[in-house]
Structure formats: structure tokens, C-alpha cells
N, C-alpha and C positions, 0 to 999 in steps of 0.2 A: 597429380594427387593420386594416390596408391586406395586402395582399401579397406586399410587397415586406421587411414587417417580419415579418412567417411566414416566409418564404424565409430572412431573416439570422437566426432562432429555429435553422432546422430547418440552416441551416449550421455555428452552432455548435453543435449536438449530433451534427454527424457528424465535425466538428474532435475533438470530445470523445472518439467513440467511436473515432476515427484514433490518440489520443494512447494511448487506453486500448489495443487491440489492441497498439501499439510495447511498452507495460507488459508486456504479455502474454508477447510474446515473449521480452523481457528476464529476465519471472520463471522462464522455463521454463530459458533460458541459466544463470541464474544456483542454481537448482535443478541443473541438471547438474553447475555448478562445486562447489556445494556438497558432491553427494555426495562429489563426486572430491578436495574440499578443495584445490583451485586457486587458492590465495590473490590472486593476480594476476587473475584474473577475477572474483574475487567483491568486489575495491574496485573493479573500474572499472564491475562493474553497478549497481553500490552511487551510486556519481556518475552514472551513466544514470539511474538510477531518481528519482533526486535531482530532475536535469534536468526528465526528464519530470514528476515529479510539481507541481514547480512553472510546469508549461505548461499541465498540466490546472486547475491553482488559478485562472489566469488566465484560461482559457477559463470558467472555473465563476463567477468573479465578474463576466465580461461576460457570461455568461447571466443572472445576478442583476438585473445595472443593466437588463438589456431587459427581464426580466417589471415589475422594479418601476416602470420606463419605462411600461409597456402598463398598471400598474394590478392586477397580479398579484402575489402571496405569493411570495416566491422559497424556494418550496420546490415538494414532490410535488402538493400538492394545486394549488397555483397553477400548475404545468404543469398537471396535467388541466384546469384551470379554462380553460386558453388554449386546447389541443386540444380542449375540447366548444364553444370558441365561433367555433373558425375554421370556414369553408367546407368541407362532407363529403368535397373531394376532398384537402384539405390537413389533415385531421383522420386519413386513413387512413397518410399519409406521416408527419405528426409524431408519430403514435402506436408506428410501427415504429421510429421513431428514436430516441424516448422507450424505448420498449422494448427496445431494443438498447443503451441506456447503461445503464439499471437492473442487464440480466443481466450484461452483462461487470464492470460493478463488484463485481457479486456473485462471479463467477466469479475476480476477483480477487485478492478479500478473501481465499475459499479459498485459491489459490494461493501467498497469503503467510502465510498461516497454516500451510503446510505446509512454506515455507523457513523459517518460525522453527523449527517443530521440528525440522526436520534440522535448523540450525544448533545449537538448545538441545542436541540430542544429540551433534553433534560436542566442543561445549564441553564437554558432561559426561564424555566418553571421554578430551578430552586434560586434565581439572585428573585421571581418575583415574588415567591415565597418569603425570600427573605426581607422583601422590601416592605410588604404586610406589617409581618415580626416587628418590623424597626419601626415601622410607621413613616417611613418616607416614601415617597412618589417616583414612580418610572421616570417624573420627569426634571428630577432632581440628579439624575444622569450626568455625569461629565468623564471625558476621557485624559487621561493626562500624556504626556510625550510616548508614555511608550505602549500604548494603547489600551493600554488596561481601565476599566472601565472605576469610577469613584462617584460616591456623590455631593452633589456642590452643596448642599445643604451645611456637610460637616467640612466642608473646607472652606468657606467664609467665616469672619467675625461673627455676624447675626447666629447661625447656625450652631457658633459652638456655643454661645450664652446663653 
């Protein structure tokens, strides 16, 4: 492996870690929308996120074709396997770089794990709102095949008369 194929390694993983930080930012926006229930901001993060995630996909599978290119696993271990064999001084660069895609993807696993549950609890606040509204019970609940939530109240005979 030359240097120049290190170099376009260690480009896409700071492409990568480019696309992820814009992620980052988006999920924080869209976290605020969320709390605030800002319908109109929360579809257009919704298509950012989209955008972006399918830029990282593509970033992720031309870093694929280059380790399988160099004779590497396109996975974790086959990045390490490329950084313990390039040159000490490009081993201590692709290592920071490696290590800075690892943590932000970590960081933003959390991060959307944290807009699901604000969003799962917004959802639970407006069907109990709306159960108020309608005058039926949380425990008039029923789920049907495809798991979407109904209630039995209006799908039995008694219910609808």
C-alpha cells in the first residue's frame, strides 16, 4: 500500500466524520423541534437527515471497495489491520481519524435515541389527548395485524350503536 492510497483512506474517514458532525447538528435542531413540536421543522430535518444519511452510506461503501481494494476486511478489524501496517507517522493520523468516526457514530446513536423518545412520548401525550377528546379509555386499546394501535370500542357491534 503506497501513500497516496493512505491519504484517499484517511480522506474518507474525515469526509465521513464531516457528514457525521452536519448529523450532529441536525439531530440537536431537530431535538429542539421536537420538544417544541414544530411540525414543519421536524419533516424538513427528517429529509436532511435522509440526505445526509445516505451520503454517509456512500462514503461507507467507497471506504469498503478501498480496504477490499488494499486486501483488508471491510470491517473494524480490517481498519486496524490497515493502520498497524501503514508507516508510524500515518498510523498515528489514521488512528485519530478512526477514532473520531467510531466516537461520533457513538455519540449519535445516543443522540437519536434520545429524539425517539421524545418523539414516542410526544405520541403518547397527543393519542392520550385524544382519547380525552373522543371520550374513550386507554383501555379500549386494541392492536390490529400490523401493529398499529385502534380501539375496540369502535370496532365491535356495541361500540358502533
Amino acid at each position: 500500500m503506497n501513500t497516496e492510497q493512505l491519504k484517499h483512506f484517511n480522506a474518507q474517514l474525515m469526509q465521513g466524520i464531516s457528514v457525521l458532525e452536519q448529523l450532529e447538528n441536525l439531530l440537536n435542531a431537530e431535538r429542539t423541534a421536537l420538544s417544541s413540536r414544530q411540525l414543519e421543522e421536524i419533516q424538513d430535518s427528517t429529509e436532511q437527515k435522509q440526505a445526509l444519511l445516505t451520503r454517509y452510506l456512500e462514503l461507507n461503501k467507497d471506504r469498503v471497495t478501498l480496504l477490499q481494494n488494499l486486501g483488508y476486511s471491510p470491517d473494524s478489524e480490517g481498519v486496524n489491520n490497515l493502520i498497524a501496517t501503514a508507516p508510524p507517522t500515518a498510523q498515528t493520523v489514521l488512528n485519530d481519524s478512526w477514532s473520531k468516526l467510531q466516537n461520533k457514530l457513538s455519540s449519535l446513536q445516543e443522540s437519536n435515541k434520545i429524539n425517539g423518545l421524545i418523539s414516542s412520548r410526544n405520541l403518547k401525550n397527543i393519542e392520550q389527548l385524544l382519547s380525552i377528546m373522543s371520550g374513550r379509555s386507554a383501555k379500549d386499546r386494541l392492536y390490529n395485524q400490523k401493529g398499529s394501535a385502534g380501539h375496540y370500542r369502535a370496532q365491535s357491534r356495541i361500540g358502533k350503536a
